[in-house]
C-alpha positions as CSV (number, residue, x, y, z in Angstrom):
1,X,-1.7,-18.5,-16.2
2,X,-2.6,-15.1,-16.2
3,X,-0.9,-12.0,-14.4
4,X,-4.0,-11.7,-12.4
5,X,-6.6,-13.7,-10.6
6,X,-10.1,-11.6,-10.8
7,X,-13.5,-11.9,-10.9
8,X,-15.5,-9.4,-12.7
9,X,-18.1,-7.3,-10.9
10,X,-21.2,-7.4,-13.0
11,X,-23.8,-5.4,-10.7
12,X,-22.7,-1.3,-10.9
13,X,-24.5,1.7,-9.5
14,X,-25.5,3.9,-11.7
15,X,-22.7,6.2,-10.1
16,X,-19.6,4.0,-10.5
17,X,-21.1,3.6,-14.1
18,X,-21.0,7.2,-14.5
19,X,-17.7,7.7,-13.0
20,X,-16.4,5.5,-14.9
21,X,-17.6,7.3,-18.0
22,X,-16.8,10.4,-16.5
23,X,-12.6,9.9,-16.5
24,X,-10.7,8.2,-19.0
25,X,-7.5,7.7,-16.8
26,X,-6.7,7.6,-13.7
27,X,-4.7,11.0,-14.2
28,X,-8.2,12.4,-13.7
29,X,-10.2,11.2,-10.6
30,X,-7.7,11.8,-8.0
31,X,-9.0,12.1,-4.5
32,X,-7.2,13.4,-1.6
33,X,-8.3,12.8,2.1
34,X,-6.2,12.5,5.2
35,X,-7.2,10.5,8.8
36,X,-5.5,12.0,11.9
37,X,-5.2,8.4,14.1
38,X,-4.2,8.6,18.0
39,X,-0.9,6.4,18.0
40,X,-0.5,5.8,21.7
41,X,-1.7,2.5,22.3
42,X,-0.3,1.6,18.8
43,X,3.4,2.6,20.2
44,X,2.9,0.6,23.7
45,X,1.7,-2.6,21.4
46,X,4.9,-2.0,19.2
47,X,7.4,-1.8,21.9
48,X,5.3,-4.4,24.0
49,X,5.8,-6.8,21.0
50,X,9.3,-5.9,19.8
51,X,9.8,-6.9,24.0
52,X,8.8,-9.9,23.8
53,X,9.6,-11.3,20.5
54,X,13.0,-9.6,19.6
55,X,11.7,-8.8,15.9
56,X,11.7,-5.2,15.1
57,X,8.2,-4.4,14.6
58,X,7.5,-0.8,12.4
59,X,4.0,0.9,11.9
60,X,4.8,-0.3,8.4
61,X,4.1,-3.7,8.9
62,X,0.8,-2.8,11.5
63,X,-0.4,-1.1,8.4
64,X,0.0,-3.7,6.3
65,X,-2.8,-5.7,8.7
66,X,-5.0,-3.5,9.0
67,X,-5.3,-2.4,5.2
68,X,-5.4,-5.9,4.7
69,X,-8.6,-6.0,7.0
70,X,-9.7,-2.8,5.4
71,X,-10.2,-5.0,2.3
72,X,-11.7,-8.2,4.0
73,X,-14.0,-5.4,5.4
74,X,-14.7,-3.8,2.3
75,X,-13.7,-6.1,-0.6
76,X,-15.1,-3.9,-3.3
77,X,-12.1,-1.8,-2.6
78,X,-9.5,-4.6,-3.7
79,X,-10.7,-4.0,-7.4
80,X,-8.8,-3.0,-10.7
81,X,-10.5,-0.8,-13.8
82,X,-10.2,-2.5,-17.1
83,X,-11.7,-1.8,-20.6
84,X,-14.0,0.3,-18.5
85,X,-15.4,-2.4,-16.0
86,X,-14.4,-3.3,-12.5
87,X,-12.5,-6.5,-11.5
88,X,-12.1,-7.7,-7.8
89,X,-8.8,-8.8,-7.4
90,X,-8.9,-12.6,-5.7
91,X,-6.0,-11.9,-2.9
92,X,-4.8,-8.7,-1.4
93,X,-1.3,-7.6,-1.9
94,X,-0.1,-4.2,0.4
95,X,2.9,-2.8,-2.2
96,X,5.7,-0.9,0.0
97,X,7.9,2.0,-1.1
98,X,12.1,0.6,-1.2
99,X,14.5,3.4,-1.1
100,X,17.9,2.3,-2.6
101,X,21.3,4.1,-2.6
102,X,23.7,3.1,-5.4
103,X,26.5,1.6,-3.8
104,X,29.1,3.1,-6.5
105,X,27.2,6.3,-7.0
106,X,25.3,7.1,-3.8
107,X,22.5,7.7,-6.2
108,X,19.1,7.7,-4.5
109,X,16.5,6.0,-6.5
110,X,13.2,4.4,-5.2
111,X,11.7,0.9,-6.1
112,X,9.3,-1.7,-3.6
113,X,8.1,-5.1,-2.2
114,X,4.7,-6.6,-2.1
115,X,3.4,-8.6,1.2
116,X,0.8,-11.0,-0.5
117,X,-2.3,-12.0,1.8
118,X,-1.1,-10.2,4.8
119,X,-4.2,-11.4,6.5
120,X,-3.2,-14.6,6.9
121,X,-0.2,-14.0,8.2
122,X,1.2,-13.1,11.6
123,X,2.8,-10.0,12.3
124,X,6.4,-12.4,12.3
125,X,5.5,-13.6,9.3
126,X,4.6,-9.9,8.0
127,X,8.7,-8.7,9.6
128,X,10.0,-11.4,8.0
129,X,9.3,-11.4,4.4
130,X,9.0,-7.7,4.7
131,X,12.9,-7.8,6.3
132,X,14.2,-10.8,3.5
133,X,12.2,-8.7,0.3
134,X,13.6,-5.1,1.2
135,X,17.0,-6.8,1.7
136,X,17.3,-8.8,-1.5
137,X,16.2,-5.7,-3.1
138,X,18.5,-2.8,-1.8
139,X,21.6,-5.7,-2.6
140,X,20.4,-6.2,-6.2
141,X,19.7,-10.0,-5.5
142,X,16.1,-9.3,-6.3
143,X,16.6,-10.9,-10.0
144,X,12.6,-9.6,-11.2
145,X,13.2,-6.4,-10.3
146,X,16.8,-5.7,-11.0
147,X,15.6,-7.1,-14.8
148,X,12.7,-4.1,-15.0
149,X,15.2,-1.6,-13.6
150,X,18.1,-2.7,-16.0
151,X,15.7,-2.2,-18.7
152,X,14.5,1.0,-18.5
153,X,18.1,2.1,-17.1
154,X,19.0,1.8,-20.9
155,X,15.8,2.3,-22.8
156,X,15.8,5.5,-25.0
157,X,13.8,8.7,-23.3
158,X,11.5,9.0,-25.6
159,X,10.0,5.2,-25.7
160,X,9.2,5.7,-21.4
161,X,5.8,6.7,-21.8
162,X,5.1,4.7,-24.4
163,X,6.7,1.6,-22.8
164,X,5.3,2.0,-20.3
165,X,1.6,1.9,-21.9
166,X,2.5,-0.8,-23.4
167,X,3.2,-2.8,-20.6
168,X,0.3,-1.6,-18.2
169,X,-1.9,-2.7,-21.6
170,X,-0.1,-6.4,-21.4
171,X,-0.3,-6.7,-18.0
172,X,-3.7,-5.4,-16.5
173,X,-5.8,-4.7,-20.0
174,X,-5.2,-7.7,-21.4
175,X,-4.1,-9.9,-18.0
176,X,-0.8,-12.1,-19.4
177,X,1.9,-12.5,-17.4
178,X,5.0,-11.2,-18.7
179,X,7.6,-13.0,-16.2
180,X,8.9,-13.9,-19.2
181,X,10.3,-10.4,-20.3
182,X,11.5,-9.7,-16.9
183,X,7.9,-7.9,-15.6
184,X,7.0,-9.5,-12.3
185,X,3.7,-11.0,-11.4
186,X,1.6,-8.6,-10.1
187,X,3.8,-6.0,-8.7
188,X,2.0,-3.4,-7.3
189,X,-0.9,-5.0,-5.3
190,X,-3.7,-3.9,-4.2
191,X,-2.6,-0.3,-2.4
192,X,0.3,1.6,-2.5
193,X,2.1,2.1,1.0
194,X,4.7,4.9,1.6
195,X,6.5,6.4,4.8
196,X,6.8,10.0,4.4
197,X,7.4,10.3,8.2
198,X,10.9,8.6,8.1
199,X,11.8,11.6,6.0
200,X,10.6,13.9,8.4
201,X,7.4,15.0,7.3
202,X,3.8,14.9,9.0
203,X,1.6,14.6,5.7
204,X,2.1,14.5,2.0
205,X,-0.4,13.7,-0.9
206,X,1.1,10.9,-3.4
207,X,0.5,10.8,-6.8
208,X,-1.8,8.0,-8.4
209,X,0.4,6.0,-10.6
210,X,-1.5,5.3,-13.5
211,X,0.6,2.3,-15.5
212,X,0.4,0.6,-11.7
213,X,-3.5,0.7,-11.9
214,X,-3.4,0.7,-8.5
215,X,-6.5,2.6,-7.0
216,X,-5.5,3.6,-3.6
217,X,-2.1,5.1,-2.3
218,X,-1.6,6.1,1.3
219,X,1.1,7.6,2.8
220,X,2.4,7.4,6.3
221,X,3.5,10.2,8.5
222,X,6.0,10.6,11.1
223,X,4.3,10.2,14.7
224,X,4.2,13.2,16.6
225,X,3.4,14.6,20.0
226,X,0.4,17.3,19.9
227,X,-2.1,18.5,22.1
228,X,-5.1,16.9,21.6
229,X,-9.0,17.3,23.6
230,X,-10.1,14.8,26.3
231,X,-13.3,14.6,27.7
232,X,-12.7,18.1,27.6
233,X,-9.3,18.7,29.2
234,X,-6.2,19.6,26.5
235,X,-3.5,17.2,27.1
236,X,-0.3,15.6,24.9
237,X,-0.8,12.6,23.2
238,X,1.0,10.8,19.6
239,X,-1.5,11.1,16.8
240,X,-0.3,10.2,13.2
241,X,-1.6,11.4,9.8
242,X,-2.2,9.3,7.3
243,X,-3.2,11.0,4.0
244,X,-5.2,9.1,1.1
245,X,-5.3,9.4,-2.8
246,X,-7.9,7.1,-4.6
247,X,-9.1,6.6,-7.6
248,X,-12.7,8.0,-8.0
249,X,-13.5,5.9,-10.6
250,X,-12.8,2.9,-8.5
251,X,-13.6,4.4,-5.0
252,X,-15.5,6.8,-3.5
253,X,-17.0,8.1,0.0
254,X,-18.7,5.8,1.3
255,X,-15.8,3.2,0.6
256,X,-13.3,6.1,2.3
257,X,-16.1,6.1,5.3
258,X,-15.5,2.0,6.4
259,X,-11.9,2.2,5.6
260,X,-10.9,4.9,7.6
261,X,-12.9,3.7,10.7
262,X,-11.4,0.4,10.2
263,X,-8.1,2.0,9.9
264,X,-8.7,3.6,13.2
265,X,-10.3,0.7,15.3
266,X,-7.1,-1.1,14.6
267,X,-4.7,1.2,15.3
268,X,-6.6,2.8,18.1
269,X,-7.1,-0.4,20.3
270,X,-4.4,-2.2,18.7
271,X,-4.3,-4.8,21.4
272,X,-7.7,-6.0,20.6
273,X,-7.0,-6.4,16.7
274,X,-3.3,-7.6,16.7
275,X,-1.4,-11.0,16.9
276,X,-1.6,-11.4,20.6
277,X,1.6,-10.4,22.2
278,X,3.5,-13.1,23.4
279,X,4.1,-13.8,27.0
280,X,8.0,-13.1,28.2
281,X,9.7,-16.2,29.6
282,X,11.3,-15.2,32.8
């Protein structure tokens, strides 16, 4: 079985040809963009649902739907770069950033979890696996990922990089699935998701990182009250930034263009796009 399931895209413009000729690595082509999103019909959805469900609904797990429908929307997004030509990946996987405190140390260190065909799912579905992955991996129980982390915990500072190489070659250049030596399946997804605004801050550009070969990254910022134009008239509203890096080799503006409306529509009017909200039993 190999580490991934794609299909390889055969029919290239002659710009994606010559971006791809263009950089050699994904150290190169970074490109930064950030969508401002009015978040005050996404907050009444969120505490409408957390209401009448009892799970504890985040705007992680609404973005995890909605870039999911970002890529049904535009599946020439959901690709990987290999040997110079682009893959579509078969299923969409939305990685999230984990922090983690050592329990002996109160060392802060930073690992994730990957929701797997979000689409399909329903937003329980989403809290739940999102709420039993995180768990298992702050408490070590996660046995894939505690393998990778106790390896290079040990391994000698100069062999990272090259390690590292090494496995992005295994595992995306040449596909094979290295459970085996302790390297999950597939770890990083499709896009990189990260919430900058439970530390406080309102926008933040996140490196591409390349052994991942993840194209997109976008990070999450806190929700804040500012004054915004109506029809017009200033008033206060919630507004949220979320700020973009992609891979220009992979993606480029016209992708950015139907992901960021989609983005919006959905968390916009999120009451049209959602898991209907279930009605409270009185």
């Amino acid at each position: 079985m190999p580490n991934l399931a794609l299909r390889r895209k055969t029919k290239l413009s002659p710009f994606r040809r010559m971006a791809i000729g263009t950089w050699q690595n994904s150290y190169d082509p970074s490109v930064y963009g950030t969508l401002r999103i009015r978040m005050d019909e996404a907050e009444r959805y969120l505490e409408a649902f957390r209401k009448a469900t009892g799970k504890r609904l985040t705007y992680s797990h609404m973005i995890a739907k909605a870039v999911a429908a970002v890529f049904k929307r535009m599946p020439d997004a959901n690709a990987i770069l290999r040997m110079n030509r682009l893959y579509l990946r078969d299923r969409i996987g939305v990685f999230f950033q984990v922090v983690l405190e050592d329990s002996k140390t109160g060392e802060i260190d930073l690992s994730g979890c990957t929701i797997f065909e979000p689409e399909s799912k329903t937003l329980v579905e989403i809290i739940d696996e999102f709420e039993a992955k995180t768990s298992k991996v702050r408490k070590g129980e996660d046995k894939d990922t505690e393998k990778s982390r106790g390896m290079f915990r040990f391994l000698p500072s100069f062999m990272l990089n090259g390690t590292l190489k090494l496995i992005s070659f295994l595992s995306y250049t040449l596909n094979l699935d290295l459970r085996w030596m302790g390297i999950p399946r597939d770890p990083f997804g499709s896009v990189m998701v990260t919430n900058i605004g439970s530390l406080g801050l309102s926008q933040a550009y996140v490196p591409l990182v390349p052994y991942s070969r993840v194209p997109l990254l976008v990070a999450m910022g806190a929700v804040e009250e500012v004054a915004l134009v109506e029809d017009g008239q200033v008033m206060v509203g919630k507004e949220m930034q979320l700020c973009a890096t992609f891979d220009h080799r992979v993606l480029d503006g016209a992708h950015a263009a139907v992901m960021a409306k989609t983005m919006r529509d959905w968390l916009e009017t999120p009451f049209e796009h959602f898991d209907p909200i279930p009605a409270i039993e009185e």
